[in-house]
C-alpha positions in Angstrom: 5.1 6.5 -24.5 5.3 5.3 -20.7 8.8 5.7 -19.4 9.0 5.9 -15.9 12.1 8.6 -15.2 10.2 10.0 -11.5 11.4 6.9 -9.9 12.0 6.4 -6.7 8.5 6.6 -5.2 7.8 5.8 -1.3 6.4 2.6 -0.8 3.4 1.9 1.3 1.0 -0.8 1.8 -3.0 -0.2 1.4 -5.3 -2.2 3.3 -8.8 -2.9 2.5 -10.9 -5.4 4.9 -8.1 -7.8 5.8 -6.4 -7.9 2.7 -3.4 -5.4 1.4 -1.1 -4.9 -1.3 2.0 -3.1 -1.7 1.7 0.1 -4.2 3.9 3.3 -4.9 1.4 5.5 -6.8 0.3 7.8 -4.2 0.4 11.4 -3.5 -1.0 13.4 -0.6 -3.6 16.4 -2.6 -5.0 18.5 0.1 -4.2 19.5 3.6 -7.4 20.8 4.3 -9.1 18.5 4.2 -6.3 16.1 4.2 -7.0 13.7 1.1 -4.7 11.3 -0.6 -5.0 10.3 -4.3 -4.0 6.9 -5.3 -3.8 4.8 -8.1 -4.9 1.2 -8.3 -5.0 -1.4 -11.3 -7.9 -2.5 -12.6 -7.0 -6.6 -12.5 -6.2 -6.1 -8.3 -8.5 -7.8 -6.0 -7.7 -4.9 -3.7 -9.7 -2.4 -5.8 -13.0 -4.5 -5.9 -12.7 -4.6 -1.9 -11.9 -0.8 -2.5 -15.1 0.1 -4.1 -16.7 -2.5 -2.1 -16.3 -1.0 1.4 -14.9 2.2 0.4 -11.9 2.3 3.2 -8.4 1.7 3.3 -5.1 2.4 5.1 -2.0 3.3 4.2 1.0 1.9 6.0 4.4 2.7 5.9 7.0 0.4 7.3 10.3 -0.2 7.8 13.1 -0.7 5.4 13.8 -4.3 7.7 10.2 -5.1 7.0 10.7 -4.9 3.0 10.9 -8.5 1.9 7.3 -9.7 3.4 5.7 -5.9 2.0 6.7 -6.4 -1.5 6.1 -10.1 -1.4 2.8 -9.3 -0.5 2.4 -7.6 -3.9 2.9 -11.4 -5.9 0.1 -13.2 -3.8 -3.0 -12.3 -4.5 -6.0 -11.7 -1.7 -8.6 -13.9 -4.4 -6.7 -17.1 -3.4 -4.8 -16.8 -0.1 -5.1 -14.7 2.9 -1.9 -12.9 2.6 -1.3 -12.2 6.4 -1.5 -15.8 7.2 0.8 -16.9 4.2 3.3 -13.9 5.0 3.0 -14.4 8.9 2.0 -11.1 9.5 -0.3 -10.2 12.6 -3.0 -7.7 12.0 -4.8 -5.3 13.8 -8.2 -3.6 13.3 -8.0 -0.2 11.8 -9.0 2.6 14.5 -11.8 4.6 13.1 -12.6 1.8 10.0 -15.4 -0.2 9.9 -14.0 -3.6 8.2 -10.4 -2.8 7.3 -7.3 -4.7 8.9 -3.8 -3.3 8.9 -0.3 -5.5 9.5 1.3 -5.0 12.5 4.7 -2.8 12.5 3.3 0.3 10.8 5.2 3.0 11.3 3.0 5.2 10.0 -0.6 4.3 8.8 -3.1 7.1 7.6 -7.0 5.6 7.5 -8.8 6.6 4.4 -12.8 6.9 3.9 -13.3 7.2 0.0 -14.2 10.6 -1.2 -14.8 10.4 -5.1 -13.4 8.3 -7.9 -11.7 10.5 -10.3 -12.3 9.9 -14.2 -9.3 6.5 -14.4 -7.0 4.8 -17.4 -5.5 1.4 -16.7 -5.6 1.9 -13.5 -8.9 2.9 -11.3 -8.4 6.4 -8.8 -9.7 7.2 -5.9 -9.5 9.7 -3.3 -9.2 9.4 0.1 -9.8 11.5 3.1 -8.4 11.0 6.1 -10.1 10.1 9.2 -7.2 8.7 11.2 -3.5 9.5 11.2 -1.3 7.5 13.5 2.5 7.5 13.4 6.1 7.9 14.8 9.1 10.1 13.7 11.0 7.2 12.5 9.1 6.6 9.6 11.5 9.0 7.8 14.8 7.6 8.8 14.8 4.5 6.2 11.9 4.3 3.9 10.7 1.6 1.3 11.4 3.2 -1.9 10.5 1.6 -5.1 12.9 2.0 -8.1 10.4 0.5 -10.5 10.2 -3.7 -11.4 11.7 -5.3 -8.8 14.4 -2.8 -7.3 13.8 -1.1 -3.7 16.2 1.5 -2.2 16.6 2.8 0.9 19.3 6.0 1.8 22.6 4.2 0.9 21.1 0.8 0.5 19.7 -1.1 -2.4 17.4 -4.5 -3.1 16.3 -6.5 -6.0 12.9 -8.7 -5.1 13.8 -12.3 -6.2 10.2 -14.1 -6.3 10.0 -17.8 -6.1 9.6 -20.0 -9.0 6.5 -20.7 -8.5 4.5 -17.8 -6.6 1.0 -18.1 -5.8 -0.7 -15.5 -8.3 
């Protein structure tokens, strides 16, 4: 039976062409070379980019930037352009073909796909990295996902409130 007890989990954002979503099941796998695995569900518009262009980034912002990151996560990239609903600027990835990434990263690792592991409800893939790009203070007050809707940060907590009526 699921229970999810290895909560918190850093929260990043993955881009893929100009669309991103907001996701906490990540793990780095190997330093040499330097590959991330990460988890994606099946029903996310995100993965079909994903094995579309195979590339994306991983961004980690700032605690401050938290409300627009999640929200990100209830809009989806089949109906709406997220940065343009959210008001978020992008940038082209540095060594990525097609992928975008918000502006404000502090931290943002570009990924070319590597394999697709064997996947349950959610599809895997693993990413190498071809870019890393970052600043020190992307450790001082992360994102960190409590599971549903509450995000901590050190000595700070959040509960997401979405509106009644979010764009799916």
């Amino acid at each position: 039976m699921y229970r999810a007890f290895f909560y918190p989990m850093r929260l990043a954002l993955l881009a893929v062409g100009e669309n991103f979503m907001p996701m906490a099941w990540w793990t780095p796998v190997s330093k040499e070379p330097f590959r991330f695995l990460l988890a994606v569900d099946h029903k996310n518009h995100t993965l079909s980019l994903l094995r579309e262009l195979s590339e994306a980034a991983l961004a980690f912002y700032p605690w401050e930037e938290r409300a627009w990151v999640v929200r990100a996560g209830y809009l989806t990239g089949r109906r709406v352009r997220k940065a343009e609903r959210l008001g978020v600027a992008l940038r082209p990835a540095r060594k990525l073909a097609h992928t975008w990434v918000p502006e404000g990263a502090l931290a943002v690792f570009e990924l070319k796909v590597a394999e697709w592991p064997t996947d349950g409800d959610h599809a895997l893939f693993m990413g190498e990295v071809v870019h890393v790009e970052g600043s020190f203070r992307a450790k001082e007050r992360p994102i960190l996902f409590l599971g549903f809707r509450d995000f901590a940060t050190l000595g700070e907590r959040w509960r997401f409130a979405p509106k009644r009526r979010e764009e799916p």
